[in-house]
C-alpha positions as CSV (number, residue, x, y, z in Angstrom):
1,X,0.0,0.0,0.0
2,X,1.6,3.1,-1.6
3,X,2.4,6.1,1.1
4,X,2.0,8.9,-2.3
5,X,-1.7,8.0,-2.9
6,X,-3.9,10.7,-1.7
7,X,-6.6,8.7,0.1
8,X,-10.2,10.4,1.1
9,X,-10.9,11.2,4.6
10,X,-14.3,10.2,5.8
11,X,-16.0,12.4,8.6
12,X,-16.2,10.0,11.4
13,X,-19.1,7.6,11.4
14,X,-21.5,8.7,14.4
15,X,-23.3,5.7,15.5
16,X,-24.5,5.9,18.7
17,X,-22.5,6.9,22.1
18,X,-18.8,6.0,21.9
19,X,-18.3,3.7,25.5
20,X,-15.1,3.4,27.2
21,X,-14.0,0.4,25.8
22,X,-14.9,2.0,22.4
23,X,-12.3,4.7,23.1
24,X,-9.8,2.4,23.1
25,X,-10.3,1.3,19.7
26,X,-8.9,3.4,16.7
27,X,-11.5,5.4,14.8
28,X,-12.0,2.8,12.6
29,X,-12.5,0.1,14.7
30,X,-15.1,1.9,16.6
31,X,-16.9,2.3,13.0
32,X,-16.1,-1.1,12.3
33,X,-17.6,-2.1,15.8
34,X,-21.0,0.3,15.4
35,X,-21.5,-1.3,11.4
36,X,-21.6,-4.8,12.8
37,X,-23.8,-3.5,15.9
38,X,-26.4,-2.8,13.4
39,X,-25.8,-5.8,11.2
40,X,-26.5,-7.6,14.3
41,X,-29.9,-6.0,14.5
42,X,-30.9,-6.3,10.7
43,X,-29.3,-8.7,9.0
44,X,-31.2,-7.0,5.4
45,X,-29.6,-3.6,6.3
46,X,-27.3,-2.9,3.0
47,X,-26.3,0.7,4.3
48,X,-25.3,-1.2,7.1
49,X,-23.0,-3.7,5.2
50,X,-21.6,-0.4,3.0
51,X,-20.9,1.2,6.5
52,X,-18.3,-2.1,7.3
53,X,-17.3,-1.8,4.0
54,X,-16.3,2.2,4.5
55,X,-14.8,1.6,8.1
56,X,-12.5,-1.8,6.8
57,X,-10.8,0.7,4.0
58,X,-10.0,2.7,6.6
59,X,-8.7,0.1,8.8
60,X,-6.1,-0.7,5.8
61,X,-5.1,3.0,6.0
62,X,-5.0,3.0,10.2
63,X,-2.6,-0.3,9.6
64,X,-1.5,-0.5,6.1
65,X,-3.0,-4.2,6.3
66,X,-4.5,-4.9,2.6
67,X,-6.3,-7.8,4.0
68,X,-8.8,-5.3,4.9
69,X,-9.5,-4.4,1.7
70,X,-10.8,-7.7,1.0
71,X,-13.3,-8.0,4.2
72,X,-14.6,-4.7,2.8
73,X,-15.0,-6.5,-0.8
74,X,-17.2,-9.7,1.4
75,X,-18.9,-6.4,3.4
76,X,-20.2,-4.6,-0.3
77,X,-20.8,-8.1,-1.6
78,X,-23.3,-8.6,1.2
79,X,-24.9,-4.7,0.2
80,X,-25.3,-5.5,-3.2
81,X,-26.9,-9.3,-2.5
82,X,-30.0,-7.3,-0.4
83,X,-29.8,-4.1,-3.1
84,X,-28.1,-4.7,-6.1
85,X,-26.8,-2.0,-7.7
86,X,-27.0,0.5,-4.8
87,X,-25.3,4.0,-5.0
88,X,-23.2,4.1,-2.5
89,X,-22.1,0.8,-2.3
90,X,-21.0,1.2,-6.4
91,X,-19.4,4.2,-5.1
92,X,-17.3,2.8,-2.0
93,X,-16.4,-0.2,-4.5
94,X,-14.2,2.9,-6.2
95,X,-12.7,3.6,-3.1
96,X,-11.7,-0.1,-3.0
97,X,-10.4,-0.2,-6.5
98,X,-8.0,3.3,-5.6
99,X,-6.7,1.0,-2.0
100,X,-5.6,-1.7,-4.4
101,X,-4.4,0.9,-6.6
102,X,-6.6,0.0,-9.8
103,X,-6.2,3.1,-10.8
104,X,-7.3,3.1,-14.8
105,X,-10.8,0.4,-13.2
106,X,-11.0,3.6,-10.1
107,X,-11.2,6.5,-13.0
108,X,-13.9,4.7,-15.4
109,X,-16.1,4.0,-12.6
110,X,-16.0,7.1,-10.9
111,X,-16.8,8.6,-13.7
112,X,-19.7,6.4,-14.8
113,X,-21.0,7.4,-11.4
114,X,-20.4,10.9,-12.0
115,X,-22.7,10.9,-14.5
116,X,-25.5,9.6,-12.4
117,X,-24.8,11.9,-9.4
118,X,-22.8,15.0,-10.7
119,X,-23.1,16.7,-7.3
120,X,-21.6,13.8,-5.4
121,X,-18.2,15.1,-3.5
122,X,-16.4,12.3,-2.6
123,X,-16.5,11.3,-6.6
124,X,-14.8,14.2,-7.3
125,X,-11.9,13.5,-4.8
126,X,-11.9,9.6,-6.4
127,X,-12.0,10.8,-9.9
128,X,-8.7,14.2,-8.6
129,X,-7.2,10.8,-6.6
130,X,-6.9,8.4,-10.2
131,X,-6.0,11.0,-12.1
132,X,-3.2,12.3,-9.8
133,X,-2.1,8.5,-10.3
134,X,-2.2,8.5,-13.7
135,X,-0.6,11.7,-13.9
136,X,-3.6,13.2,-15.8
137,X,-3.1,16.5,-13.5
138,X,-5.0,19.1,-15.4
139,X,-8.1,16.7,-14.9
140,X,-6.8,15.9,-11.0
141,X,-7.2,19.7,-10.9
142,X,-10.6,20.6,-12.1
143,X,-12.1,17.5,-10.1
144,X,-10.3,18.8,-7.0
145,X,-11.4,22.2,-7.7
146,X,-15.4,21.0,-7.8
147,X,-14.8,19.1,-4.6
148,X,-14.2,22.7,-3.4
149,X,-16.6,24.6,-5.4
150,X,-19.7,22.3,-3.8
151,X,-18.2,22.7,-0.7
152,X,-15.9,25.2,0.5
153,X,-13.6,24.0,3.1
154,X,-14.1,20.7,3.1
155,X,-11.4,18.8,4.2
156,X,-11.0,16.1,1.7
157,X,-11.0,18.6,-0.9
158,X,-8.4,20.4,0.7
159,X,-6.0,18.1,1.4
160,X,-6.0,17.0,-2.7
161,X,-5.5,20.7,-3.3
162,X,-2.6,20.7,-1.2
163,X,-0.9,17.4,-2.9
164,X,-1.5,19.2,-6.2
165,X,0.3,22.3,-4.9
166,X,3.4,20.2,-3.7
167,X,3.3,18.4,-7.2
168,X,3.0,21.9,-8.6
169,X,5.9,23.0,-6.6
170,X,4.2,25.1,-4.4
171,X,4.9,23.5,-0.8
172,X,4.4,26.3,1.1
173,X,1.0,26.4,-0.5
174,X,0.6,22.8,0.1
175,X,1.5,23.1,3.9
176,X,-0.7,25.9,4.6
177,X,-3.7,24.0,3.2
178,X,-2.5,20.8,5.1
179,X,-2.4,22.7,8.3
180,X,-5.7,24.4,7.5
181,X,-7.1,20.6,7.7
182,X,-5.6,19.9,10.4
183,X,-7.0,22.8,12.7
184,X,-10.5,21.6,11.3
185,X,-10.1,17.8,12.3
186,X,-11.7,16.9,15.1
187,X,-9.3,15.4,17.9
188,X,-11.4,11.8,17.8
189,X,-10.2,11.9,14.5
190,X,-6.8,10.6,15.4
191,X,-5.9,8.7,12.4
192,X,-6.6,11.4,10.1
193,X,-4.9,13.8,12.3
194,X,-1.7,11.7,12.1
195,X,-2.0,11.6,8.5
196,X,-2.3,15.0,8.0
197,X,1.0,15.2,10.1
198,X,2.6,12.7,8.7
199,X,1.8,14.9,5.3
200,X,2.9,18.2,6.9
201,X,5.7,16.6,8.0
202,X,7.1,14.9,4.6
203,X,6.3,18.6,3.1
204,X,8.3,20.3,6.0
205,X,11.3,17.2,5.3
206,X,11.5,18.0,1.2
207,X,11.8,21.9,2.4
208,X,14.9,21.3,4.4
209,X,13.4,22.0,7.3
210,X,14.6,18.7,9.4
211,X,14.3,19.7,13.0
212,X,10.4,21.0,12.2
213,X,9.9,17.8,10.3
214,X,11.0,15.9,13.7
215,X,8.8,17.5,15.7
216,X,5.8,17.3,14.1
217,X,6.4,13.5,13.0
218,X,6.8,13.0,16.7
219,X,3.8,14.5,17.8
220,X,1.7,12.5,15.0
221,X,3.5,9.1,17.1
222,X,2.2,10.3,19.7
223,X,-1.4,10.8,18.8
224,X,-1.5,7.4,16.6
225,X,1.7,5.2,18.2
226,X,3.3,2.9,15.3
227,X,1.9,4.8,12.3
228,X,3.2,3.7,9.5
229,X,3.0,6.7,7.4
230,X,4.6,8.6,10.3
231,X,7.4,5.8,11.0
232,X,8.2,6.3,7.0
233,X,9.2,9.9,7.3
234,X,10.7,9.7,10.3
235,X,13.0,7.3,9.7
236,X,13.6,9.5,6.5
237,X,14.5,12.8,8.9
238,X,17.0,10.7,11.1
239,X,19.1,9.4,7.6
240,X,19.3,13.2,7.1
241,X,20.5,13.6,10.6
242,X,23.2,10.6,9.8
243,X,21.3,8.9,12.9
244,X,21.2,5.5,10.5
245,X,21.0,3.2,13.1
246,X,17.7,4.7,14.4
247,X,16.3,4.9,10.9
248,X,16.8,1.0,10.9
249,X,15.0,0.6,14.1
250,X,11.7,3.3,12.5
251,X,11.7,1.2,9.5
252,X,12.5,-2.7,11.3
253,X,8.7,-1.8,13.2
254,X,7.2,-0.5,10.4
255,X,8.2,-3.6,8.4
256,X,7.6,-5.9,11.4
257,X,3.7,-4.0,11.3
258,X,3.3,-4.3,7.8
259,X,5.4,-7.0,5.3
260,X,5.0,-4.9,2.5
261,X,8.3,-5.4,0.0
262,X,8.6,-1.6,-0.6
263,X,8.4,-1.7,2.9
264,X,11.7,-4.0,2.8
265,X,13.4,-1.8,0.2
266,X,13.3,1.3,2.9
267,X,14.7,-1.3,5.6
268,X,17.9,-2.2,3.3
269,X,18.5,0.8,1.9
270,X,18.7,2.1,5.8
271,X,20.8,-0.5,6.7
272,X,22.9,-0.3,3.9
273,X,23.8,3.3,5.2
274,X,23.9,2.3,8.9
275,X,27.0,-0.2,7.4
276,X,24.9,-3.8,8.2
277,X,26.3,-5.0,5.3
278,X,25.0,-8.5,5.5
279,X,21.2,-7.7,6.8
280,X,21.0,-5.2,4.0
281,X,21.7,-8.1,1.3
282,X,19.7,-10.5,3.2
283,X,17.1,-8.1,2.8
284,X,17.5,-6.6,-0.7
285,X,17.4,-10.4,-1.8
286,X,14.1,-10.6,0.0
287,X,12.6,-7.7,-1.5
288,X,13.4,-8.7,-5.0
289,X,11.5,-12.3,-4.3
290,X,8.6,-10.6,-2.8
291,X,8.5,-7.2,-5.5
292,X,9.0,-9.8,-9.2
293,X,6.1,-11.7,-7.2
294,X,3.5,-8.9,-7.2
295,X,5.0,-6.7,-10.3
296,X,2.0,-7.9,-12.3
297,X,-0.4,-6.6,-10.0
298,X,-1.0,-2.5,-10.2
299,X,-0.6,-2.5,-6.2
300,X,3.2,-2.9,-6.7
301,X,6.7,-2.0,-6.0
302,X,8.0,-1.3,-9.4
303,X,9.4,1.9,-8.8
304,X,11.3,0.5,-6.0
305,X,12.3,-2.4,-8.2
306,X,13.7,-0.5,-11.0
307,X,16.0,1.6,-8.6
308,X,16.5,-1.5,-7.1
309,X,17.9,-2.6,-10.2
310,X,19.6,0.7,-11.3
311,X,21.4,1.3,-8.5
312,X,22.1,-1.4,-6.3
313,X,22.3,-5.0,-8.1
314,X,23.2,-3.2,-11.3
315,X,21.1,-4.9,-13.6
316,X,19.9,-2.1,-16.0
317,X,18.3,-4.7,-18.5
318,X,16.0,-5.3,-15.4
319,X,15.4,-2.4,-14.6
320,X,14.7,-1.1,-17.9
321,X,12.1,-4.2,-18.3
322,X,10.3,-2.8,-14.8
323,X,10.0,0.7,-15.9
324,X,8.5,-0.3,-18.9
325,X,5.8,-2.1,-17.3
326,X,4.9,0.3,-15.0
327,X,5.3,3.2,-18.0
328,X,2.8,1.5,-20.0
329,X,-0.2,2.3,-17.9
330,X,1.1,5.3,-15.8
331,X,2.4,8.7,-16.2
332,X,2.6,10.5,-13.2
333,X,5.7,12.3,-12.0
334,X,7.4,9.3,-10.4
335,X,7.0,7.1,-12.5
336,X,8.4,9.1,-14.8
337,X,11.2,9.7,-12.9
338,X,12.2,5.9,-12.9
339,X,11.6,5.4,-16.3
340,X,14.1,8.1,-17.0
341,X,16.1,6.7,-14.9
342,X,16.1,2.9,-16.3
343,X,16.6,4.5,-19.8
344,X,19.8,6.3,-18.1
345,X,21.5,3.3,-16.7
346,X,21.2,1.6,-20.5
347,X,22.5,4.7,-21.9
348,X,19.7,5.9,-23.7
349,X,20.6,9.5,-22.3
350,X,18.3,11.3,-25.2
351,X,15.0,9.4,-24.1
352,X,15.4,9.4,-20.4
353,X,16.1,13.9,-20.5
354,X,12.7,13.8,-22.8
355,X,11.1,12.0,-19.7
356,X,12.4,13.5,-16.3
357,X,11.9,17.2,-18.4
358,X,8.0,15.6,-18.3
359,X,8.5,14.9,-14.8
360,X,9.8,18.5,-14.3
361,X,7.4,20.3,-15.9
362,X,4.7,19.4,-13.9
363,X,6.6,21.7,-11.4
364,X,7.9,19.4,-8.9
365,X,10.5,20.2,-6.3
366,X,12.3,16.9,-5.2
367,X,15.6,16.7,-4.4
368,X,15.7,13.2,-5.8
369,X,13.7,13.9,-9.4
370,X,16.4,17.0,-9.5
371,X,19.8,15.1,-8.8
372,X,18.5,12.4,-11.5
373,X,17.7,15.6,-14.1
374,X,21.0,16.4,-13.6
375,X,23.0,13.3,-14.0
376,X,21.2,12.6,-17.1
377,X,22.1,16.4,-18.5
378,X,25.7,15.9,-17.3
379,X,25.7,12.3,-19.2
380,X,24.2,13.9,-22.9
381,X,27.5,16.6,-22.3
382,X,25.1,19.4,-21.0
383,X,27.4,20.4,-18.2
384,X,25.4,24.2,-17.8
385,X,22.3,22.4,-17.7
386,X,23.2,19.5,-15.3
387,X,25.3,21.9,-12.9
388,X,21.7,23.6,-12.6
389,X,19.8,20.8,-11.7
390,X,22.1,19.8,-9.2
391,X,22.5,23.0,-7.2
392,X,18.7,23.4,-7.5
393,X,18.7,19.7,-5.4
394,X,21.4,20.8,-3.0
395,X,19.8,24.0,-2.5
396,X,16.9,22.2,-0.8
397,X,18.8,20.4,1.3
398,X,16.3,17.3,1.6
399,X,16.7,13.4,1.1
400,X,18.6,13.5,-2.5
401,X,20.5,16.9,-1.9
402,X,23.4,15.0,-0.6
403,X,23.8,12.7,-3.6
404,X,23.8,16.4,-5.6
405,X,26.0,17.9,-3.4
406,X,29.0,14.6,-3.9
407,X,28.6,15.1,-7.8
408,X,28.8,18.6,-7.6
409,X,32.0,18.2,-5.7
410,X,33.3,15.6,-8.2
411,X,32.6,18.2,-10.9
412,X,34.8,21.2,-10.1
């Protein structure tokens, strides 16, 4: 389960008193807990059956636990069994299809329902979520824009607006919309309030602003202990602080929560750096099993594969194959960044600047996207050009400006 999809954020699901055992459960499972309370009662209630079906996706959010996803799948099966066809069951099976990152399946069908219910919010935020996966950003944008025309403020809405901004290359756009969400989140909401840090704090990371990023990655621990998308970025801060060894630990629990293999690419890389030579290998082996294994699948770890490829086993035929793959059905910024990136390693230098120039121009401001820009320019004898790039990566003094800063030095 990808940490760049932008996924909605329901308003909490109000059934009933919350008890104090139910405070102890996560947001979700007290939504899971209410849904089945009234299953309980009527069996024939499909709204009730769409409710599990709403509170599971969010369940795989709270733990990053795709099994989830399919108990939601049994959950709309049973809705559509007692009403077949029913609205918003069709339209939580989208939300479904954008968790298992069916992206192309996700923008048809959101559509399709778009066209029955044109006024319908969270379709807009489905149809601005595909689209931003797809790269198909002037359409991500004019969806995102009606989630906000319909309803000003609203908090799903503004959270897409402020992932479009970073893409855009406005982060201190994005982050002022991001904390504009988050001072409209209610505290139950914990889940979403760590994700909105979490997001503040990756925005706050690419900035160069480490010691902010910390703090605010600590405080979303401490409102939602062991979240994953908050143990991610973390453990991304403490590599910029050189503090490897604790980057290992972040990433060993968030691996240990969640057996995803991009997951496992984070862990080796980390421990690579942190000098555990032999867990790193034991591990980049193991993620190369487990990412060939699902790269058929659209929920995958392609990108990770190809740089996995690229940079570390040095197999650029691999890689090359990979990036192809993913390529052929997706053309958002990242992906576009590894596919320039395979085409580099195989020294097709001409094709790869056409592609991370793509990338660019969307108006993106990572470190990483940069320092690859720039190698590539270097590579095709475009010294001015690459020299550019590079400074433009060291400059933000985020993860990839150190890479930038090395070839720089290697330069003069």
């Amino acid at each position: 389960m990808k940490t760049t999809t932008i996924i909605f954020i329901l308003a909490s699901l109000a059934f009933g008193q919350s008890s104090p055992t139910a405070a102890k459960l996560s947001p979700a499972e007290q939504s899971m807990a209410a849904a089945n309370r009234l299953i309980a009662k009527n069996d024939k209630d499909f709204e009730a059956y769409n409710a599990l079906a709403l509170a599971l996706s969010r369940r795989a959010r709270e733990t990053s636990d795709v099994n989830f996803y399919t108990q939601a799948e049994d959950a709309l099966k049973k809705s559509f069994e007692i009403s077949p066809g029913n609205f918003d069951g069709e339209r939580t099976a989208v939300w479904l299809l954008l968790g298992k990152h069916e992206f192309p399946a996700a923008l048809e069908k959101a559509k399709e329902l778009n066209k029955k219910m044109p006024d319908d919010i969270m379709l807009y935020g489905f149809l601005t979520d595909a689209n931003i996966e797809l790269g198909n950003y002037d359409d991500a944008e004019k969806a995102a824009q009606w989630m906000l025309n319909l309803r000003p403020g609203n908090i799903p809405g503004i959270t897409r607006a402020a992932y479009l901004r970073e893409l855009f290359g406005d982060v201190d756009g994005a982050l002022e919309l991001m904390n504009m969400a988050y001072q409209s989140t209610p505290p139950s909401e914990t889940e979403d309030r760590a994700w909105i840090l979490s997001q503040i704090g990756h925005l706050q990371l690419t900035s160069g602003k480490i010691s902010v990023a910390d703090a605010t990655l600590q405080q979303a621990l401490a409102i939602f202990p062991r979240y994953h998308y908050a143990l991610q970025n973390l453990a991304k801060v403490r590599i910029e602080q050189k503090r490897y060894q604790d980057a290992v630990s972040l990433l060993r629990q968030r691996y240990d929560d969640a057996h995803h293999a991009e997951n496992l690419y984070d862990l080796a890389e980390a421990e690579r750096l942190a000098g555990q030579t032999e867990e790193a290998k034991r591990d980049f082996a193991d993620f190369e099993i487990k990412s060939l294994a699902e790269s058929i699948k659209k929920d995958n770890s392609s990108r990770e594969l190809v740089f996995y490829y690229a940079d570390y086993a040095h197999e650029p035929a691999k890689a090359l194959n990979i990036a192809e793959q993913e390529f052929a059905w997706r053309h958002d910024v990242f992906t576009l960044d590894a596919y320039a990136w395979a085409l580099h390693v195989n020294g097709r230098d001409s094709e790869a600047r056409k592609h991370i120039e793509s990338a660019l121009a969307v108006g993106i401001r990572d470190a990483k996207v940069l320092g690859h820009a720039g190698e590539i320019a270097i590579a095709l004898g475009d010294r001015a050009a690459g020299e550019g790039y590079l400074r433009r990566s060291e400059e933000l003094n985020a993860p990839g400006s150190r890479e930038a800063q090395h070839l720089l030095a290697s330069l003069s």
